[in-house]
C-alpha positions in Angstrom: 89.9 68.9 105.4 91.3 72.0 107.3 88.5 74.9 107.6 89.4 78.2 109.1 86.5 80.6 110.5 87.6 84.0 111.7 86.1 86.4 114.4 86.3 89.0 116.4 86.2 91.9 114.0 84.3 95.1 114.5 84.4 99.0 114.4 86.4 100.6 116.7 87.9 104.2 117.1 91.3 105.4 116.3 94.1 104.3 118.9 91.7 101.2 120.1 92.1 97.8 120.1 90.8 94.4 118.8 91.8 90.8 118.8 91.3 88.6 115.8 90.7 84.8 116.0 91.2 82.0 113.7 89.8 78.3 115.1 91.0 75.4 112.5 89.2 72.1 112.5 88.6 69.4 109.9 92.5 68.3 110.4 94.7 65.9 112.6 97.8 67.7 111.9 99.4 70.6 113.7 102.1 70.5 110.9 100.5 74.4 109.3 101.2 78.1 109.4 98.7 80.3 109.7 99.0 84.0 107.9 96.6 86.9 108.5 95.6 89.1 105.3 93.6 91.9 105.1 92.6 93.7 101.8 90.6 97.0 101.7 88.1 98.2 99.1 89.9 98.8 95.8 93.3 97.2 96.9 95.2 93.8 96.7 95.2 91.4 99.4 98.4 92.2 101.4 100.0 90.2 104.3 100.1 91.3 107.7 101.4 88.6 110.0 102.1 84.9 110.0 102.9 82.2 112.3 104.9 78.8 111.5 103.2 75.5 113.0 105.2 75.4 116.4 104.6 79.3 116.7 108.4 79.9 117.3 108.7 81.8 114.0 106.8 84.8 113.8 106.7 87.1 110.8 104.9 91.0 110.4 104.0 93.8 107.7 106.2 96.8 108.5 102.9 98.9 108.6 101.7 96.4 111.3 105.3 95.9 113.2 104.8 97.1 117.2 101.1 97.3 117.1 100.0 93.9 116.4 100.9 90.5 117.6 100.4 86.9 116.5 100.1 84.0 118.9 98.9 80.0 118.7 97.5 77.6 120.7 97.8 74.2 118.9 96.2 72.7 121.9 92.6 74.6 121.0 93.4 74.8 117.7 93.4 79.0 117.6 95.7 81.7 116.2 95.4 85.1 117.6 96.1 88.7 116.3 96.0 91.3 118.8 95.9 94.7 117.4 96.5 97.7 119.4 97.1 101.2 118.4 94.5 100.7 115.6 94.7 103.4 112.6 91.9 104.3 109.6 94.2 102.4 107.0 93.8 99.5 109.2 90.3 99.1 107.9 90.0 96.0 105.6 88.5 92.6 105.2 90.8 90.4 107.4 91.5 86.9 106.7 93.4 84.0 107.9 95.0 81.1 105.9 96.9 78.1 106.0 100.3 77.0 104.8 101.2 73.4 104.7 105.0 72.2 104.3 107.7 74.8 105.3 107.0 77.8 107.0 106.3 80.3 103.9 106.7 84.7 104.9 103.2 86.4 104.5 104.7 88.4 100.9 104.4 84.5 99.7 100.4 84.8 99.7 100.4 81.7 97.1 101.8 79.5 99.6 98.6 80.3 101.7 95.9 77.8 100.4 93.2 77.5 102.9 91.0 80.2 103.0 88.3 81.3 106.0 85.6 83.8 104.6 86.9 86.8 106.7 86.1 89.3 109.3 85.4 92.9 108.7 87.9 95.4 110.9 86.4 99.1 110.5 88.7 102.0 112.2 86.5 105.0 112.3 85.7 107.5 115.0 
């Protein structure tokens, strides 16, 4: 059974920079997508950027397009998010997810069944 476990989050100033990681293990296949999705204190969870199983379709949230990037390596079994430019309203609980069957946008949150527990991204100076 696929389990995802993020890292990599932490509190960092205005402007800085971070990078996410999802590792998946428990499953044979490389046939998944991988979504990030953050939700803040008081708000939905809301997509920011997902990645079909061969990585050569990329999707992001318009509030997230030119700062952060997704990237996969199926050969370690990771999914990166590289965030740069990093603003307050970027604070939130981030998560990763799976996708299984075809490759599914981040607004389709339902299609994202796998959970990981999260990692807390704090913008603050």
């Amino acid at each position: 059974q696929l389990q995802l476990v993020e890292s990599g989050g932490g509190l960092v100033q205005p402007g800085g920079s971070l990078r996410l990681s999802c590792a998946a293990s428990g499953f044979t296949s490389e046939n998944y997508a991988i979504g990030w999705f953050r939700q803040a204190p008081g708000k939905g969870r809301e997509g920011v950027s997902c990645i079909s199983s061969s990585g050569g379709i990329t999707n992001y949230a318009d509030s997230v397009r030119g700062r952060f990037t997704i990237s996969r390596d199926n050969a370690k079994n990771t999914v990166t998010l590289q965030m740069n430019s990093l603003k307050p309203e970027d604070t939130a609980l981030y998560y990763c997810a799976a996708s299984f069957g075809p490759f599914r946008a981040c607004s389709i949150i339902s299609a994202y069944t796998r959970w990981g527990q999260g990692t807390q991204v704090t913008v603050s100076s």
